[in-house]
C-alpha positions as CSV (number, residue, x, y, z in Angstrom):
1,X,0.0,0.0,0.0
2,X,1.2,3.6,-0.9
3,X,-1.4,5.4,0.8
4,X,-5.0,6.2,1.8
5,X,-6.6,9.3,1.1
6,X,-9.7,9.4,3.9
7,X,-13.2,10.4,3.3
8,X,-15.5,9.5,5.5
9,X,-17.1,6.2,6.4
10,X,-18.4,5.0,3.1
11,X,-15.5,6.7,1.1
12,X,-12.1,6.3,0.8
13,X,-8.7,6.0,-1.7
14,X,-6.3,4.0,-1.9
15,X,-2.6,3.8,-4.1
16,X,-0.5,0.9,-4.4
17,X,2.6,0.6,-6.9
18,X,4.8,-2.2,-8.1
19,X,8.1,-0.7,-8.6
20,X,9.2,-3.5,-11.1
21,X,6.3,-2.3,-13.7
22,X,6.2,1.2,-12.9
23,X,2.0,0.1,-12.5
24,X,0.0,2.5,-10.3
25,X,-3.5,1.1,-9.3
26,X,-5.9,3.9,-7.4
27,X,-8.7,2.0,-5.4
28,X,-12.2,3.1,-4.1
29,X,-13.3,1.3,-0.9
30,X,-15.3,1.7,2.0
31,X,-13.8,1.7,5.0
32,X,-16.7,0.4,6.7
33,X,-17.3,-2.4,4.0
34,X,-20.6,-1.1,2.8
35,X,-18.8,-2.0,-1.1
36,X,-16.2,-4.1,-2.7
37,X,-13.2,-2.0,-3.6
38,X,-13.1,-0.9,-7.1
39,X,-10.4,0.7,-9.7
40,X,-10.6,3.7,-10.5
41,X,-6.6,3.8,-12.4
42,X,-4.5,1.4,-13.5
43,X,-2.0,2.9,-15.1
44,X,1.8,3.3,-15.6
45,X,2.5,6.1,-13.2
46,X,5.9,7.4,-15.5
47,X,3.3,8.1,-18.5
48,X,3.2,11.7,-17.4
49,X,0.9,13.2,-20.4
50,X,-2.1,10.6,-19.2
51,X,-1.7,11.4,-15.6
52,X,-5.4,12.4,-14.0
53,X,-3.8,14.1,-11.5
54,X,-4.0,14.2,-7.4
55,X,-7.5,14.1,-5.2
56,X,-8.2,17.3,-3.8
57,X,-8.4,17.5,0.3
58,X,-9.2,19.5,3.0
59,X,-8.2,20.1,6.7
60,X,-11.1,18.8,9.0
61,X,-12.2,19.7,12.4
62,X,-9.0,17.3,14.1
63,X,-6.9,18.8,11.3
64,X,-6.4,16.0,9.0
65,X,-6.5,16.4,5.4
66,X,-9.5,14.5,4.1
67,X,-11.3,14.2,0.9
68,X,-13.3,16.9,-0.8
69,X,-16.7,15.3,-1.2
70,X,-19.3,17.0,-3.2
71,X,-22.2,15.0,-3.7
72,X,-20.9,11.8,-4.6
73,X,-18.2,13.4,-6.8
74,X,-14.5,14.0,-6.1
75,X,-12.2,16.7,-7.7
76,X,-8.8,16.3,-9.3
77,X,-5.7,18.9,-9.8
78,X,-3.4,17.9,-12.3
79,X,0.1,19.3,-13.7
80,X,-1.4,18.7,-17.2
81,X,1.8,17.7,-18.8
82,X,1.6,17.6,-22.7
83,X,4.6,17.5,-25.5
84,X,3.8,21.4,-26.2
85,X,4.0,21.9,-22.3
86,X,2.1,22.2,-19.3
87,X,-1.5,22.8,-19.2
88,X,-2.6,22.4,-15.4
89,X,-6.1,21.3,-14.6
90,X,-9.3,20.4,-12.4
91,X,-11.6,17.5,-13.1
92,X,-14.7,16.5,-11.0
93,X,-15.1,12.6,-10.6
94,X,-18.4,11.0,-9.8
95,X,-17.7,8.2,-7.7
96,X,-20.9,6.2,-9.5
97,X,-18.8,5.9,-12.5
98,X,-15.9,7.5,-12.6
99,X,-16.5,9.7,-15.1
100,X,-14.8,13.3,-15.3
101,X,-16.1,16.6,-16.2
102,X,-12.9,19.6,-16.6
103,X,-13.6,22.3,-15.0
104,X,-10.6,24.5,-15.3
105,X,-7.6,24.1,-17.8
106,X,-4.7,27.1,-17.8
107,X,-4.3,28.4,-21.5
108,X,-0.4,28.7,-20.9
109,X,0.1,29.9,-24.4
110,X,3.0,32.5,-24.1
111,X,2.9,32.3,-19.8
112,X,2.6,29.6,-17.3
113,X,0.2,29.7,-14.9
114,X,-0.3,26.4,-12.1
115,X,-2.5,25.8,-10.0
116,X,-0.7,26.1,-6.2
117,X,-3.5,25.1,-3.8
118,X,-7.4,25.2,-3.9
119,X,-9.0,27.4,-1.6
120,X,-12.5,26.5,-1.9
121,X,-12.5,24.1,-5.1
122,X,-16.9,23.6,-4.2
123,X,-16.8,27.6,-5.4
124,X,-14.3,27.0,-8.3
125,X,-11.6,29.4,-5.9
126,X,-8.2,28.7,-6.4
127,X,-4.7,29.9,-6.0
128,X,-3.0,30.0,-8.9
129,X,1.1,31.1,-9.9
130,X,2.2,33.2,-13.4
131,X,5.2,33.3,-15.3
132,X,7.1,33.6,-18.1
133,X,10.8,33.2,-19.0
134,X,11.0,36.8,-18.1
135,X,8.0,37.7,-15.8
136,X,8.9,36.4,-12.4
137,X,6.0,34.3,-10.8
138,X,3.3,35.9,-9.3
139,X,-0.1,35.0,-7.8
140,X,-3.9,35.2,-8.4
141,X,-6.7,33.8,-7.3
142,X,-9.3,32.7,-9.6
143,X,-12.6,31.9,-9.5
144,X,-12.8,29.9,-12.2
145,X,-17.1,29.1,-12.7
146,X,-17.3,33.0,-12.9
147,X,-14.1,33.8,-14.9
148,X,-13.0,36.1,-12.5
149,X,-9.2,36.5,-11.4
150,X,-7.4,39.2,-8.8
151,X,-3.9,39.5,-9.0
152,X,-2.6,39.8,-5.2
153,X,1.7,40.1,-6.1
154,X,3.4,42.2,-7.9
155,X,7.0,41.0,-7.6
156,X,9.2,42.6,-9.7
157,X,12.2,40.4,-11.7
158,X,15.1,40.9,-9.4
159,X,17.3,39.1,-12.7
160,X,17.0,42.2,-14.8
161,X,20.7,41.3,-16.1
162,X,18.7,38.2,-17.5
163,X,15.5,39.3,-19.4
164,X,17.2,39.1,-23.1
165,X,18.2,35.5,-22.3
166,X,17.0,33.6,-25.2
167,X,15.4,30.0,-23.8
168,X,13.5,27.3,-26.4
169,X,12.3,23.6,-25.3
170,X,14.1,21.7,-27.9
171,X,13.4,18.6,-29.1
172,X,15.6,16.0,-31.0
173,X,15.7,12.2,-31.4
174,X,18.3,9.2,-30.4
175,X,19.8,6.8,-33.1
176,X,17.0,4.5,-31.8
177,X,14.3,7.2,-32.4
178,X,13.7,8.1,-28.9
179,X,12.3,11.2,-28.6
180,X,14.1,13.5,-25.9
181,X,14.0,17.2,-25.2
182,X,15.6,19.9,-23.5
183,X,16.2,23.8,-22.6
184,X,18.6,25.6,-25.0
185,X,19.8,29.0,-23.1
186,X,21.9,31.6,-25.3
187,X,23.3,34.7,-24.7
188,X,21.6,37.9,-25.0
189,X,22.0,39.8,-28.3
190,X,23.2,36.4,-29.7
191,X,22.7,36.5,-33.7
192,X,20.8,33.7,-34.8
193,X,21.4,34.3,-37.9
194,X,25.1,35.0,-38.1
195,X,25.7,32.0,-35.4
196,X,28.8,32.7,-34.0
197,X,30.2,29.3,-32.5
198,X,29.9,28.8,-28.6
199,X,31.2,27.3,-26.3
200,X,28.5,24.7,-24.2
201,X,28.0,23.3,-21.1
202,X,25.2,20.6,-20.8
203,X,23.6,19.9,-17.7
204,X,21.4,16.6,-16.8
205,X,20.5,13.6,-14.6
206,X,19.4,10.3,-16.0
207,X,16.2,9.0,-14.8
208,X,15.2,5.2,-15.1
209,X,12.3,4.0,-17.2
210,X,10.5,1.0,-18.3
211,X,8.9,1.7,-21.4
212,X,10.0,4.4,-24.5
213,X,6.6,6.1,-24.9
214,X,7.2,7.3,-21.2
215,X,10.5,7.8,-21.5
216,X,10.3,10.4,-24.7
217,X,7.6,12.6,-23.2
218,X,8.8,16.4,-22.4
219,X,8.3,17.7,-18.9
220,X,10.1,20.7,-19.6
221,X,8.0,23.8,-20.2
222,X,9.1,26.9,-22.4
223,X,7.4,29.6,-19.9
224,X,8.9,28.9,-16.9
225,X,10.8,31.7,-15.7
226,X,14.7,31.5,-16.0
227,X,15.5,31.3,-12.1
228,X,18.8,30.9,-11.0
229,X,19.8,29.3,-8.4
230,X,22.9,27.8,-7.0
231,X,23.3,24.7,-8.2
232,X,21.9,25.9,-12.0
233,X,24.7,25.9,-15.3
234,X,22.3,29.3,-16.5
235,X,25.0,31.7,-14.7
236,X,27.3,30.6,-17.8
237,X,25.0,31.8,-20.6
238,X,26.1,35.5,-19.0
239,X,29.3,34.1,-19.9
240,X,29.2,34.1,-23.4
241,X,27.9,30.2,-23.2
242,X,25.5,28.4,-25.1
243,X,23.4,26.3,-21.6
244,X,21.5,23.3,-22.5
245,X,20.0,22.6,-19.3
246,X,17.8,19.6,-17.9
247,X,18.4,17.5,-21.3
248,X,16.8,14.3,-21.1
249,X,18.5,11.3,-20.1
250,X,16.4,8.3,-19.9
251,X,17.8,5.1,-19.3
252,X,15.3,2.4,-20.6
253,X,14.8,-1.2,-20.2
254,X,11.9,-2.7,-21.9
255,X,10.4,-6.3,-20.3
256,X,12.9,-8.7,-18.8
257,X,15.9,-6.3,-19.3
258,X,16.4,-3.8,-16.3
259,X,17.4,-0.5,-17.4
260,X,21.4,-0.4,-15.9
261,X,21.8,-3.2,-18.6
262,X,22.9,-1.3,-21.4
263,X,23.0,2.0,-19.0
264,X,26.2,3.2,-21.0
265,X,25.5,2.8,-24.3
266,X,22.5,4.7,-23.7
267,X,24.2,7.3,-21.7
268,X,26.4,8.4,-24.3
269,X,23.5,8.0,-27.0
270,X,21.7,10.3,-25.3
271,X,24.7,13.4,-24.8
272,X,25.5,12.5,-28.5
273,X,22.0,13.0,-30.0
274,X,21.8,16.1,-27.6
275,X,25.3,17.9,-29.0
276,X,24.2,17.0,-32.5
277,X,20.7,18.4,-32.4
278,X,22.4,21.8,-30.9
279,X,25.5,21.8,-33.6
280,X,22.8,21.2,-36.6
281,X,20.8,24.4,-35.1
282,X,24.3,26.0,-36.1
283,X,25.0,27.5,-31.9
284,X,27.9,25.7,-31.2
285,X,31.7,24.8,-31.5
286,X,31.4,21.2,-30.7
287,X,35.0,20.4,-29.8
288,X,34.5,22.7,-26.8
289,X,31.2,21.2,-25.1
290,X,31.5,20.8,-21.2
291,X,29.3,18.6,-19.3
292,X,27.9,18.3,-15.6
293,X,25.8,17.3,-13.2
294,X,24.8,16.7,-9.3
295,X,24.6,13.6,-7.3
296,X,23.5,11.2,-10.1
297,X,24.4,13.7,-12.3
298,X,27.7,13.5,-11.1
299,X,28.1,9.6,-11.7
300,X,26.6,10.2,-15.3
301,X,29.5,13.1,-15.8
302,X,32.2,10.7,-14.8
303,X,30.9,7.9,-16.8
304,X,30.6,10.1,-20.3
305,X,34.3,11.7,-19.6
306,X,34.9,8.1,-19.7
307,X,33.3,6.2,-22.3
308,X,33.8,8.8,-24.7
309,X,35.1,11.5,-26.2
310,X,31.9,13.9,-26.7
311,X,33.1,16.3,-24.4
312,X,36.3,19.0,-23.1
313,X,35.4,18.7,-19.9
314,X,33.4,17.9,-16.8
315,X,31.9,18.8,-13.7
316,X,30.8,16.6,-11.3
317,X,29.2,17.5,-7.6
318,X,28.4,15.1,-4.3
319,X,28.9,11.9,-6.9
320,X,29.2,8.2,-6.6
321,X,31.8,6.3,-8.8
322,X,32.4,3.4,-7.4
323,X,28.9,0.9,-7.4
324,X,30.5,-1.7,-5.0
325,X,30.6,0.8,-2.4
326,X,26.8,0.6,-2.3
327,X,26.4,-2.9,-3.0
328,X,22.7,-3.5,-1.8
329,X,21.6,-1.2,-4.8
330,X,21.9,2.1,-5.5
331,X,19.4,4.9,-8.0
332,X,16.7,2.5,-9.4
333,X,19.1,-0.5,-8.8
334,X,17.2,-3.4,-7.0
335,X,20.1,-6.1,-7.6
336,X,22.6,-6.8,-5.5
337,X,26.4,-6.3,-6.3
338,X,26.1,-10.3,-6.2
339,X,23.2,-10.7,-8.2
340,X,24.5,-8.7,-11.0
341,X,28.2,-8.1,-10.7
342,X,28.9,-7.1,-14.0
343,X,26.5,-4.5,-14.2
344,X,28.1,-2.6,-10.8
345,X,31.6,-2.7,-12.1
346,X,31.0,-1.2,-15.7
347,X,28.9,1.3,-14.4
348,X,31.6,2.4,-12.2
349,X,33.8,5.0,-13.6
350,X,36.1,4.4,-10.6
351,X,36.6,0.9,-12.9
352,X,37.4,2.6,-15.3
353,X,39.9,5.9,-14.2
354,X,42.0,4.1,-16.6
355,X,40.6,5.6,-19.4
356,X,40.0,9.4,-18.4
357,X,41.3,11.6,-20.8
358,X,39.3,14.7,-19.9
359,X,39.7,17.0,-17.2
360,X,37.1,16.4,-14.5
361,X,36.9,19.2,-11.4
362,X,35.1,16.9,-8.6
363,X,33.3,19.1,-5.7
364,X,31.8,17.1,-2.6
365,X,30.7,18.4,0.5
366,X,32.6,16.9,3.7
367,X,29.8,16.3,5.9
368,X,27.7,14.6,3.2
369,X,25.6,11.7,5.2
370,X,24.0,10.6,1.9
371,X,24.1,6.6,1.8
372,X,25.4,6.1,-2.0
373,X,27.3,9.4,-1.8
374,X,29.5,9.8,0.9
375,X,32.5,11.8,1.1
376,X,35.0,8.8,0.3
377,X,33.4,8.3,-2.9
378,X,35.5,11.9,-4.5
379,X,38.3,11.1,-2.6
380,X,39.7,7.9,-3.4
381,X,38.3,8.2,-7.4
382,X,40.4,11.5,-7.5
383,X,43.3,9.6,-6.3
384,X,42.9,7.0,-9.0
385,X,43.0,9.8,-11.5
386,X,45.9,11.4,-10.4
387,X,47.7,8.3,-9.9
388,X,46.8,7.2,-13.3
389,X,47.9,11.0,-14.9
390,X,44.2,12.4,-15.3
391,X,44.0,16.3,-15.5
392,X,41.7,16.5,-11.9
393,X,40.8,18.8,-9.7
394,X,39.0,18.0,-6.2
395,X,37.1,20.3,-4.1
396,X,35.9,19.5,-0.7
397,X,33.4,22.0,1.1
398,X,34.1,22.0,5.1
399,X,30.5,21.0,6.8
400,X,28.3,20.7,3.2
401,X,26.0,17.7,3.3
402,X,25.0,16.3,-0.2
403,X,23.9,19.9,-0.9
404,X,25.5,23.0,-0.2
405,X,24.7,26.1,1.9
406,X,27.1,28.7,3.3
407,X,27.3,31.4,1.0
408,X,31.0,31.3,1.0
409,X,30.6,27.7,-0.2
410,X,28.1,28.5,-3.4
411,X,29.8,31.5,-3.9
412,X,33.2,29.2,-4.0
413,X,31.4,26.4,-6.4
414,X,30.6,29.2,-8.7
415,X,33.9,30.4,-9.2
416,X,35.6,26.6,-9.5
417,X,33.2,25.5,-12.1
418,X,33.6,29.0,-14.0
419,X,37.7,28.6,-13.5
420,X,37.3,25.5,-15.2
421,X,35.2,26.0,-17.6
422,X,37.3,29.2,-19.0
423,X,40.3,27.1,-19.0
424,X,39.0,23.8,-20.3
425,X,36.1,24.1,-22.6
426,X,36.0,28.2,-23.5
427,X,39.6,28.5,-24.3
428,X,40.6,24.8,-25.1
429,X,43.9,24.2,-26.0
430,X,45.0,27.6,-24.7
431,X,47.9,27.7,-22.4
432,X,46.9,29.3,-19.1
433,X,47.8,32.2,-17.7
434,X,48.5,30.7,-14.2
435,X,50.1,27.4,-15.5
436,X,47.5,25.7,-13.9
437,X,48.5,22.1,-13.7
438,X,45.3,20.6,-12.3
439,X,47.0,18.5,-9.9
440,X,45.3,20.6,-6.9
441,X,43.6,19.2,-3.8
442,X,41.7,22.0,-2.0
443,X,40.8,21.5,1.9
444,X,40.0,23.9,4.0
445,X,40.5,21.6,7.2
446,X,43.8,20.7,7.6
């Protein structure tokens, strides 16, 4: 069991999921037995475009959220994914039949608005947010059965500096005809026609799937405001960079075959199909691509450096790289270590520091208490590399977890990865002025 959402005696909801499938059955019952259960979904809960969304509760007298009941019917909010982008929404359920009636679907042509919380979804009120790549979000509420709507913010875009940042959902398929998407970021005042050749840095973190519809689907969204945070590759496209952030990465593994059976192969098919797609567009200088990522993102970073030679450099942040440190599983990974051997060691980049040829700056937080990610993991792959002659460069953060934040810590992260980025992928093949030799291990703690 998942989880119940209560109603009251006769009514009630229940979720169950079987990992292995990716299946998602929702259940009507009643908790005091008055009716057999019965399915309302059965569904594959990955397949975001068919998704019908979460029940809608409220707070009752003990203050427990319960379900909205409204005469035998039920409401639903929903992200309202689709391949041209999010389109949030509200059905009404009758419980008789389960049939649904939509009630409220956002427009979103050249904004986004979502739905954040209902306020009284019986009186069609709700609270809703609105943006656009360059309108920072702000809030209504809308009444939605009489078409009326207040505006109750009026923040202004504290990212002035960013507003002629030019950001497009791509879309682009792998050699297998997987369909995969991302964000392309360029600079402001950037001649599209002319197409001066940038520099790139490519940001993403594979996600496991069962099934290639699901995986192909886009759940990026053009209209979302460009916020920057401190973990986020979009500082770079102020540097003169072309940012392809959030590109898709799915890993798939259709029937009997798990997905981390072929997870190389499909790791590099994916950043291949992704540089191509930018390079036909005419944006880039492919020889001077950088790539990065967080966490898993990290672990995909170290593998691609790797397994091929796509890329000028990498970044990789609070990674794993060696599987048989976390031999009970790891990500999606239900095998063990002794159940499927093979599959933890050629994932492993630490396996493989053999083979790096690409200059890899590794940042990990000292105090990281994540299970598959602790500390060690950096440490004894950046020895590899240096023992083996890799260009590598370690940072460790005094008292980060798995995610950073002191200022003087995001502020330092910032100006590593834009050091490195200068040096290897923006000026590639250019002597530095500092006769950097990469072999650097920074501590703060002695």
């Amino acid at each position: 069991m998942y989880s119940i959402e209560w109603g009251d005696d006769d009514t009630a909801i229940a979720l169950d999921y079987w990992w292995n499938t990716r299946n998602l059955k929702t259940y009507l019952f009643s908790p005091s037995g008055k009716f057999e259960p019965r399915i309302i979904h059965d569904r594959n809960y990955q397949d975001r475009y068919n998704d019908p969304g979460d029940f809608v509760t409220e707070e009752n007298e003990y203050g427990r959220d319960v379900l909205v009941l409204d005469k035998g019917s039920v409401y639903l909010v929903g992200a309202g994914y689709t391949a041209e982008g999010k389109k949030p929404f509200i059905d009404k359920m009758k419980l008789e039949d389960f049939s649904t009636y939509r009630m409220w679907k956002a427009k979103n042509e050249n904004k986004l608005e979502s739905i954040v919380r209902p306020i009284d979804i019986r009186k069609g009120k709700i609270l809703t947010r609105v943006e656009s790549p360059n309108e920072y979000p702000n809030y209504n509420i809308v009444e939605y059965l009489s078409s009326a709507r207040k505006k109750i913010t009026e923040f202004k875009n504290p990212f002035k500096s960013m507003e002629g940042v030019s950001k497009e959902v791509i879309k682009y398929k792998r050699d297998d005809g997987l369909e995969l998407s991302a964000t392309l970021y360029l600079p402001a005042n950037y001649d599209k026609t002319k197409k001066e050749k940038l520099p790139m840095l490519m940001w993403a973190y594979p996600r496991e799937f069962k099934d290639k519809s699901s995986a192909g689907q886009v759940t990026n969204d053009p209209n979302e405001f460009t916020y920057p945070w401190y973990g986020s590759p979009i500082f770079w496209v102020m540097r003169g960079y072309a940012v392809l952030d959030d590109a898709a990465f799915p890993i798939v593994g259709e029937g009997d075959e798990e997905p981390n059976d072929s997870f190389r192969k499909q790791l590099v098919a994916n950043a291949k199909a992704a540089i191509d797609a930018v390079d036909e567009m005419g944006y880039i200088d492919r020889n001077r691509v950088g790539v990065g990522g967080h966490s898993y993102g990290a672990f995909m970073t170290a593998n691609l450096l790797s397994h091929s030679d796509l890329f000028a450099a990498g970044i990789a942040r609070s990674g794993a790289y060696n599987r048989t440190l976390t031999p009970f599983g790891f990500q999606s990974e239900e095998r063990s270590y002794w159940e499927a051997h093979e599959v933890y060691y050629t994932m492993s980049p630490f396996m493989h520091a053999d083979k790096m040829k690409t200059p890899l700056l590794l940042i990990h937080g000292e105090a990281d208490n994540n299970s598959g990610t602790y500390p060690m993991q950096s440490e004894r792959y950046f020895n590899a590399l240096k023992g083996l002659g890799a260009t590598a460069r370690l940072v460790m953060l005094p008292k980060e977890s798995h995610g950073y934040v002191a200022k003087e810590s995001i502020l330092h992260v910032i100006w590593e990865q834009d050091r490195w980025l200068e040096k290897y992928v923006k000026n590639r093949g250019k002597e530095s002025k500092d006769g950097e030799s990469g072999k650097h291990l920074k501590k703060t703690k002695k």
